[in-house]
C-alpha positions in Angstrom: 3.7 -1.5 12.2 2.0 -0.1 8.9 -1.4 -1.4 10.6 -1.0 0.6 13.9 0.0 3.8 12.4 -3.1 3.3 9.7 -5.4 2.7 12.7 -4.2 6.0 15.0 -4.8 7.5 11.3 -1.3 8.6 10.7 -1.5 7.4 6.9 1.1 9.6 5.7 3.4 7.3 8.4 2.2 4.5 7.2 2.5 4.9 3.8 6.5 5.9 4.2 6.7 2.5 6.1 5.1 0.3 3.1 7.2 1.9 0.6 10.6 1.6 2.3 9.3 -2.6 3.1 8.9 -2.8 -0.3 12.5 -1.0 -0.7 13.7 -3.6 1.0 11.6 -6.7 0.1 12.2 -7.6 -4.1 10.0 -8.6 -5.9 7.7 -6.2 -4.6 5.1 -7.5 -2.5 1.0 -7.2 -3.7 0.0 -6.9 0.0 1.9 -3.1 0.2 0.3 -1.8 -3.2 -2.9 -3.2 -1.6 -2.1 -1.1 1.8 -1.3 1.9 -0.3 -4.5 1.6 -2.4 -6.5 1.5 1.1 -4.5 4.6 2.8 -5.3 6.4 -0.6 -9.0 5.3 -0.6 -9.4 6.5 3.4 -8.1 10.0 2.3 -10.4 10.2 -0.9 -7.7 9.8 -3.7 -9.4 7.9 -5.4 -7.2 7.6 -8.3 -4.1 7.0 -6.5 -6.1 4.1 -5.1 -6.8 2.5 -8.4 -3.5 3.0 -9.6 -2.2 1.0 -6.4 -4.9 -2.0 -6.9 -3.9 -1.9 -10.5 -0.1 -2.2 -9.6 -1.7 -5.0 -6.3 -2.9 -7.2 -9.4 -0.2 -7.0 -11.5 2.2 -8.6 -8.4 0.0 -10.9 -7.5 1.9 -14.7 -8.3 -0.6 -16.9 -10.2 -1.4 -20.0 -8.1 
């Protein structure tokens, strides 16, 4: 669903619909900071982005 809305660029959607999946999913899921990071990078916050990939890495299980 996130994917649709980011591609008819309604990002602010989108976003609202990663956050309440990770609401709902514990532990949080690196796939919806990754999301995040890449609505924030498509409206040129560049920081928010980072802060998402940081947060993307830090979730990410060790294999």
């Amino acid at each position: 669903m996130a994917a649709v809305l980011q591609n008819n660029k309604q990002l602010d959607s989108a976003e609202i619909y990663i956050n309440k999946a990770m609401d709902v999913q514990r532990p949080v899921f690196a796939e919806g900071y990754s999301s995040l990071a890449s609505y924030a990078k498509e409206r040129n916050d560049l920081k928010s982005a980072l802060a998402y990939y940081k947060q993307a890495y830090k979730e990410t299980p060790l294999r």
